[in-house]
N, C-alpha and C positions, 0 to 999 in steps of 0.2 A: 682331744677328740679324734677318735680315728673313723672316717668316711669311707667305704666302700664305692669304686665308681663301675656302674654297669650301662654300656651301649652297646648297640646293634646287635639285640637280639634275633632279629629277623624270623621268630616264629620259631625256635631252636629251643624248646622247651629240654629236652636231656642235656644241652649246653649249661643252658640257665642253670638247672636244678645241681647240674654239676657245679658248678660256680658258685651258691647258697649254700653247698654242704661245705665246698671250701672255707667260705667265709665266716662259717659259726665258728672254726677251729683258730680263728683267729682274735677275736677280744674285740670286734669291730662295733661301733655304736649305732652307726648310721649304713642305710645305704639306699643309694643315691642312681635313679636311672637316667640317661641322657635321649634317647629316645631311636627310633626307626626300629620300633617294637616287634611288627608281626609282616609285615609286608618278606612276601618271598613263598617256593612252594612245599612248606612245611608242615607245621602245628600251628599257624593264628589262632585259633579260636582257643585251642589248649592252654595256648600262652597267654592270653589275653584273661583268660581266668584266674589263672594263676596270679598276673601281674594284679590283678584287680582284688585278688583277695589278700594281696601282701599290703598293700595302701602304703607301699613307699614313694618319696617324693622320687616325682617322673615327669619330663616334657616332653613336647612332641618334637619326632623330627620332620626332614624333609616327606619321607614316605607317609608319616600319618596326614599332613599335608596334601600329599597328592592323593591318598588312597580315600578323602573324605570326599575330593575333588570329581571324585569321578561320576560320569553320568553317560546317559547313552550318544551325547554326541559327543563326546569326551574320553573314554574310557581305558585313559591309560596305558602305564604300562605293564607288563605282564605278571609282574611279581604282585604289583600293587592289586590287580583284578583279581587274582585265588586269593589273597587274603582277604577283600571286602567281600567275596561273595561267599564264605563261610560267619562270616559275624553277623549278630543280631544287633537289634534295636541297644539294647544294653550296653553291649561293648562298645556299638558306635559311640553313644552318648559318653562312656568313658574317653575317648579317643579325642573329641571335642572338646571337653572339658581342660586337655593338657595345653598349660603353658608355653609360649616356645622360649621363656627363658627365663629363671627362676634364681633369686639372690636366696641360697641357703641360708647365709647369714653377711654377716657385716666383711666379711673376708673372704666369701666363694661364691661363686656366680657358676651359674650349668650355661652352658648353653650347647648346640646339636652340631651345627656350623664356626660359625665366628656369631659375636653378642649382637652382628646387624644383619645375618641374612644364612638360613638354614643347611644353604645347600653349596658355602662358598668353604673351598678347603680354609683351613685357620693353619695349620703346622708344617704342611704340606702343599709343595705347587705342582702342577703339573708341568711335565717338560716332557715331550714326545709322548711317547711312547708309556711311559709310566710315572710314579711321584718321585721327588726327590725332596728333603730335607728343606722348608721353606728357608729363606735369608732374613735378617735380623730387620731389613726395610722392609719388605711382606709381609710378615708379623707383626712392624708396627701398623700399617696403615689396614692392617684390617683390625686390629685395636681401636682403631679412633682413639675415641679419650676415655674407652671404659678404664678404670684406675684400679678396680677390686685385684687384691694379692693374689686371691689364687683363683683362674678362671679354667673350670673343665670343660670338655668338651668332644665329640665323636665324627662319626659321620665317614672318614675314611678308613676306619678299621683298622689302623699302624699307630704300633701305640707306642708316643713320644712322650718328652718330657721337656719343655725348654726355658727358657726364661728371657723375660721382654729384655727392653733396654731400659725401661724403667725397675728392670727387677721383680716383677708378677713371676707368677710361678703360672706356668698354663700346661696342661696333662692331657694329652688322649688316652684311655686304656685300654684303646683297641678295639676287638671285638667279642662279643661272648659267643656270637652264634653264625660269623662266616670269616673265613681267615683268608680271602680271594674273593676279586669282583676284577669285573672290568667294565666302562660305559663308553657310548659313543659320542658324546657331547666332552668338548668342541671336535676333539678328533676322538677315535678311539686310542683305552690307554687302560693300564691293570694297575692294578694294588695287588701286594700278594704277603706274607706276614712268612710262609714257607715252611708252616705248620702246621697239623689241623685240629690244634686244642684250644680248647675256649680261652678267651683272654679276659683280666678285666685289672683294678689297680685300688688301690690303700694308701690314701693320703692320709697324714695325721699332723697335727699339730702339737708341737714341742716347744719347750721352754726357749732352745734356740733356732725356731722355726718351721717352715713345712719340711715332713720328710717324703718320698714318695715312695711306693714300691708299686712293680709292675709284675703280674702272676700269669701261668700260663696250666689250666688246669686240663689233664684228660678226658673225655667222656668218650663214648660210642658212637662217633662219630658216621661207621659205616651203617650205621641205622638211617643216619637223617640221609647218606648219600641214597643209600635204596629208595626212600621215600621221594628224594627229589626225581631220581630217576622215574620213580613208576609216575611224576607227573609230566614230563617231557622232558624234563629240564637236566639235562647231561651237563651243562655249565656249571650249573650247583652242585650237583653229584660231585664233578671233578674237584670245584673247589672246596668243598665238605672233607674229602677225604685227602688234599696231599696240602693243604693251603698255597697254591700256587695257581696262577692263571697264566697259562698261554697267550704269546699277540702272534703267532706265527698263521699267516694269512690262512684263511680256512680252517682257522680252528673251531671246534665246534662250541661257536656261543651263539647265544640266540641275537640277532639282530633286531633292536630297537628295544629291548629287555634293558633298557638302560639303569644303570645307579640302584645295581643289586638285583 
């Protein structure tokens, strides 16, 4: 069986679609969304059709999360606020409906985060300023005792591959639809991939077990950056078109726009 994996589209419908023409040329069976779908100042609503009329299995992540969350004494953060207030009743109720963690079969588990909590890095820790390679004890202990062979999973957009101490196979494939973020929580700190093509990944199953591969495909990137731009959002702009984020004091990121 070979599985396509897709997160963090963030509303990047020409990422996406870039990414689905790749993946027909490949023999692929499944394919498989991890979730932080539409949130961001893109295509939501575009995308959200799109995703809804492919009925691939898909969970939610931390942003559908917060973006159902929101309310008037509530309301968010800024990525998550243009995405909800372009969706209808329909979409919403798509949005709801997702899992936040889903046993594809007897040997793959999704989940957005780590398999206990959406929005906690799994691969990757934080250390100043930006991520670095998690360590083999941080890995386990956000494991707990999930035991499944191969467990995917998203959310910070740097697409790894590593294996427990028990021997699981565990994959991020990155991201389809922003290659740079940075948030303020606990400190301020960036992700950056250092390219600005979609990303996503091609696990399969073999006689002598998982093999992985990890793809990084072109699309039109300076389309989505114009469009971030004509919404305010030069942060996205920037990170659209060079995958890279600045931490150099007074760079222009939006304050409190956190986690995309």
């Amino acid at each position: 069986m070979r599985i396509a994996l897709l997160s963090d589209i963030h509303g990047n419908l020409p990422a996406l679609e870039a990414v689905v023409a790749d993946i027909g040329r490949r023999g692929v069976d499944r394919i498989v969304n991890l979730g932080d779908i539409l949130s961001g100042p893109l295509m939501p609503l575009e995308t959200a059709r799109y995703l809804m009329a492919q009925g691939w299995p898909t969970i939610a992540g931390n942003h559908e999360r917060q973006l159902l969350a929101i309310t008037p004494q509530k309301p968010g953060a800024g990525s998550d606020r243009f995405a909800r207030a372009t969706l209808g009743d329909e979409e919403l109720a798509w949005l709801r409906s997702l899992p936040r963690t889903l046993r594809l079969t007897d040997e793959v588990l999704l989940c957005h985060g780590t398999p206990r909590r959406d929005i906690e890095y799994f691969l990757d820790t934080q250390d100043g300023p930006r991520l670095r390679l998690a360590s083999a004890a941080e890995v386990s202990s956000r494991l707990g005792q999930e035991r499944t062979r191969m467990i995917c999973c998203g959310h910070t957009h740097i697409p790894r591959v590593l294996r427990s101490a028990r021997g699981q196979w565990l994959v991020n494939p990155g991201s389809v639809g922003l290659q740079a973020w940075d948030d303020e929580h606990p400190v301020h700190h960036v992700a950056e991939t250092g390219s600005p093509d979609a990303r996503y990944a091609v696990i399969e199953r073999r006689a002598d077990g998982w093999h992985v591969e990890h793809l990084a495909v072109p699309y039109d990137h300076e389309s989505m950056a114009r469009i971030a731009s004509a919404h305010g959002r030069e942060d996205w702009a920037r990170w659209l078109r060079t995958g890279r984020a600045a931490i150099v004091a007074g760079d222009a990121h939006v304050a409190g726009a956190t986690s995309r």
